[in-house]
C-alpha positions as a printed Julia matrix, in Angstrom:
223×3 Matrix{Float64}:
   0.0    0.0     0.0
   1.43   3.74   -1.29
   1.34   6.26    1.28
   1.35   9.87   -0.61
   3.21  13.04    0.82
   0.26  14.29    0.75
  -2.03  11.92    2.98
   1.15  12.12    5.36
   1.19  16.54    5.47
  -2.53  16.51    6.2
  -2.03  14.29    8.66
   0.14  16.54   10.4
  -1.41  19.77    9.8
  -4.74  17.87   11.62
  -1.91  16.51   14.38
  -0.5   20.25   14.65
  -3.95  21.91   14.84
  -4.84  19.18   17.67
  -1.57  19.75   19.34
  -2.03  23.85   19.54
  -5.69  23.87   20.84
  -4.74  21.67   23.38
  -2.03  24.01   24.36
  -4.59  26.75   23.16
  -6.6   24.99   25.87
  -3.69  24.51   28.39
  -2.97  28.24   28.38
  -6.48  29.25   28.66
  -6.88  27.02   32.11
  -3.43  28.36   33.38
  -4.57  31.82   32.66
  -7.9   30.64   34.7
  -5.6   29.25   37.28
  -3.79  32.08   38.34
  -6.47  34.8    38.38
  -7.81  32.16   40.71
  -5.38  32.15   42.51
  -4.7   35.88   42.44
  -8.24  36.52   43.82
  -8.15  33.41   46.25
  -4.81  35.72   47.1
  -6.48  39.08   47.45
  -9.77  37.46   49.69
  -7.1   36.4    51.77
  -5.28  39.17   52.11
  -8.48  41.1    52.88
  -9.31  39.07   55.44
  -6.43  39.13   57.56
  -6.49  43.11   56.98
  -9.89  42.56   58.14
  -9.39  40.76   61.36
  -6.23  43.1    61.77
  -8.42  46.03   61.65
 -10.73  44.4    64.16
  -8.05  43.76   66.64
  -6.59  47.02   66.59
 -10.74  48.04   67.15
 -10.97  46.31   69.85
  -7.68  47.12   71.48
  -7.9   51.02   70.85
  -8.21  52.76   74.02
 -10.55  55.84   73.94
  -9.25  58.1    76.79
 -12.37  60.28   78.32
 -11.7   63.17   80.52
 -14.99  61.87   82.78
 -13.51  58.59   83.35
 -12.09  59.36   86.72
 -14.83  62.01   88.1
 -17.48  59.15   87.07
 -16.19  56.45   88.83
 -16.0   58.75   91.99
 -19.91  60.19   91.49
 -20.6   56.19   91.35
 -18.61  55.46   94.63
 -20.32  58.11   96.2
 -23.6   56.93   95.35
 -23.16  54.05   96.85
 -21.68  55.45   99.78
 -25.53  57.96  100.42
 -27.26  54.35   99.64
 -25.49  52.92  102.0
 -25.4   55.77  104.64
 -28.16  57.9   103.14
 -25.33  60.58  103.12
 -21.69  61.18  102.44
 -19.25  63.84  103.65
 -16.18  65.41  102.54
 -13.89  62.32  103.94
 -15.9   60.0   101.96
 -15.12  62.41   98.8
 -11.24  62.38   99.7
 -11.29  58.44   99.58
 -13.87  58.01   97.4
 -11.17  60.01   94.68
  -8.27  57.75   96.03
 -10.11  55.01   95.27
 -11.1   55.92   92.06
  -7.23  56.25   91.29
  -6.16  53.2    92.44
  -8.87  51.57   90.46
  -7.93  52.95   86.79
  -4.45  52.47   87.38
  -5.43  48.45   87.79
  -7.27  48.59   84.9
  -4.45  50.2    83.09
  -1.86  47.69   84.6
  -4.07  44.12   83.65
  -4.46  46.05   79.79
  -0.76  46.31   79.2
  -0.21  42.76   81.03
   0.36  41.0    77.57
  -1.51  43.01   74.81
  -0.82  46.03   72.53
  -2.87  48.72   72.83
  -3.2   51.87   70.6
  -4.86  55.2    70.26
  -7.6   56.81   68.49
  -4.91  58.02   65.89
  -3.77  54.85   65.5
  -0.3   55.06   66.76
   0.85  52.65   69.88
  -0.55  53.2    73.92
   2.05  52.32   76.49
   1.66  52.07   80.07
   3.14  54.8    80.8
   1.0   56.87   78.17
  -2.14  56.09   80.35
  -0.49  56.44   83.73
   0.32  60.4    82.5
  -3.43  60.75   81.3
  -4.61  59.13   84.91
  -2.58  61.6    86.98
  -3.94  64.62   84.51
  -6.99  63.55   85.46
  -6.79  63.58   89.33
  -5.12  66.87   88.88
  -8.04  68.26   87.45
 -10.27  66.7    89.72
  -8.29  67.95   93.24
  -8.2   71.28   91.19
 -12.15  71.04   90.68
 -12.87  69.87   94.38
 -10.89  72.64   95.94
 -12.46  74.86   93.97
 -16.27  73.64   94.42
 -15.38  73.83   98.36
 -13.69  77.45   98.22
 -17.4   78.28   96.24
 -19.24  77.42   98.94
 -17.13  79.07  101.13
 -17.76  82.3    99.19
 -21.22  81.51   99.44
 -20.93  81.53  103.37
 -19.18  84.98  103.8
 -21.95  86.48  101.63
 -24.14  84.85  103.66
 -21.88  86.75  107.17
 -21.98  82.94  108.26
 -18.48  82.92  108.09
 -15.98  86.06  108.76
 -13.38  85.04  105.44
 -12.86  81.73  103.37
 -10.4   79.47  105.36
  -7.54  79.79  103.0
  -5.15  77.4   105.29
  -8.04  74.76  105.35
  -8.23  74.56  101.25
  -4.57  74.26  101.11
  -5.0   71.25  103.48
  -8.12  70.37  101.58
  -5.66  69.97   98.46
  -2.85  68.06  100.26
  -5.46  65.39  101.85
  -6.42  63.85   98.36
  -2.71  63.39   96.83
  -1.99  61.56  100.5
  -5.57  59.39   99.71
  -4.01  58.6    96.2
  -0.82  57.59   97.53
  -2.52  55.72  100.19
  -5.26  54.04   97.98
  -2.1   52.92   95.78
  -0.37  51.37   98.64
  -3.52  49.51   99.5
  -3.69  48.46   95.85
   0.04  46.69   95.8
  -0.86  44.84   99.17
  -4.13  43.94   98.03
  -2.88  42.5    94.7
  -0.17  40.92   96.1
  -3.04  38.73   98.36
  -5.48  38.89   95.59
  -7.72  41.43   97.52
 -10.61  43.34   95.72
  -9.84  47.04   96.6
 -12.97  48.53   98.03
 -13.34  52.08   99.87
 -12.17  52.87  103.66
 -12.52  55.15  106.03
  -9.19  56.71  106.24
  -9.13  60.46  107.55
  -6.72  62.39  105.82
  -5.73  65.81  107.94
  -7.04  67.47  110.47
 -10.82  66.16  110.88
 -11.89  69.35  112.11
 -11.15  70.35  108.4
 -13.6   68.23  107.29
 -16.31  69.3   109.45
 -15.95  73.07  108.21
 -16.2   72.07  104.6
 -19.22  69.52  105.58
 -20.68  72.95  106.9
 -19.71  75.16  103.99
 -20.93  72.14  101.48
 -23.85  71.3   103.26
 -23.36  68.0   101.87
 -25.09  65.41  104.06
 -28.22  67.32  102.55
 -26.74  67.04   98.31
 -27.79  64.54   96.55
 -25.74  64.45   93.19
């Protein structure tokens, strides 16, 4: 039997044409393949973004200037619950307490975790301990100021002959030695796994505090 050159070129012309749409074919599914695999890349990608961006959520640390004044307004309430009225020693310790109290919470947040701030950028320790003691600054500053008010408010009255100028001063001393105090109880109480809960220390002269529970009138306020 005669095989012709041309039986045996057609036969590879139909062999070639198989040959390149299979690798026609072959290209197409490795094209399919990697934008696959690009966009099986990029879901990825997004999704870790995603649960980074949820992390950083949930570990940003939004610093209010009310935090500390709060927590004291709630002590006190539960001190005129309790007592069905509070004084200015319960105000002293109830702001020492208060202290002691956000600096644990700031201590167990920076135990093991990162924290950050509203911008973004990293929260240390250190950055929250300096926003704590801003805080009590302001509020010492506001109670001193709130009880040399009312002490206007008596001399207008003639009750009193001059606002006690010596007493404020004392006034302002008493609640740095109930921070300091309140933190002391906070180290021995975490060391034996104490809660920290108010006391009744008496910071001062306690005559001091019966002219500004005078001048206050606050076993009558209900805040």
């Amino acid at each position: 039997m005669s095989i012709s050159i041309s039986d045996y070129r057609v036969h590879l012309q139909d062999d070639f044409k198989l040959n390149r749409e299979y690798l026609k074919s072959q290209g197409s599914q490795n094209e399919d393949q990697k934008v696959f695999d690009r966009d099986s890349l990029e879901v990825s990608q997004l999704s870790k973004n995603r649960e980074i961006l949820m992390d950083k959520i949930k570990h940003t640390v939004v610093q209010s200037v009310a935090s500390l004044s709060d927590m004291r307004a709630g002590i006190l309430k539960e001190v005129r619950e309790e007592k069905g009225q509070y004084g200015y020693s319960d105000v002293v310790n109830a702001c020492g307490l208060s202290y002691a109290r956000l600096y644990s919470e700031i201590e167990q947040r920076h135990e093991n975790e990162q924290y950050y701030k509203v911008d973004g950028t990293p929260l240390t320790k250190e950055d929250e301990i300096e926003w704590l003691d801003m805080q009590y600054e302001q509020e010492v500053a506001w109670q001193k100021s709130c009880a040399r008010i009312a002490a206007q408010g008596q001399v207008f009255q003639g009750n009193i002959p001059e606002i006690p100028t010596k007493d404020m001063e004392e006034l302002e001393d008493s609640f740095y030695q109930a921070k300091d105090a309140y933190m002391k109880l906070y180290r021995e109480n975490r060391q034996a796994e104490k809660p920290l809960v108010l006391q009744s220390y008496m910071f001062g002269n306690s005559q001091i505090y019966q002219i500004l529970n005078i001048l206050g009138n606050l076993q009558e306020r209900v805040e």
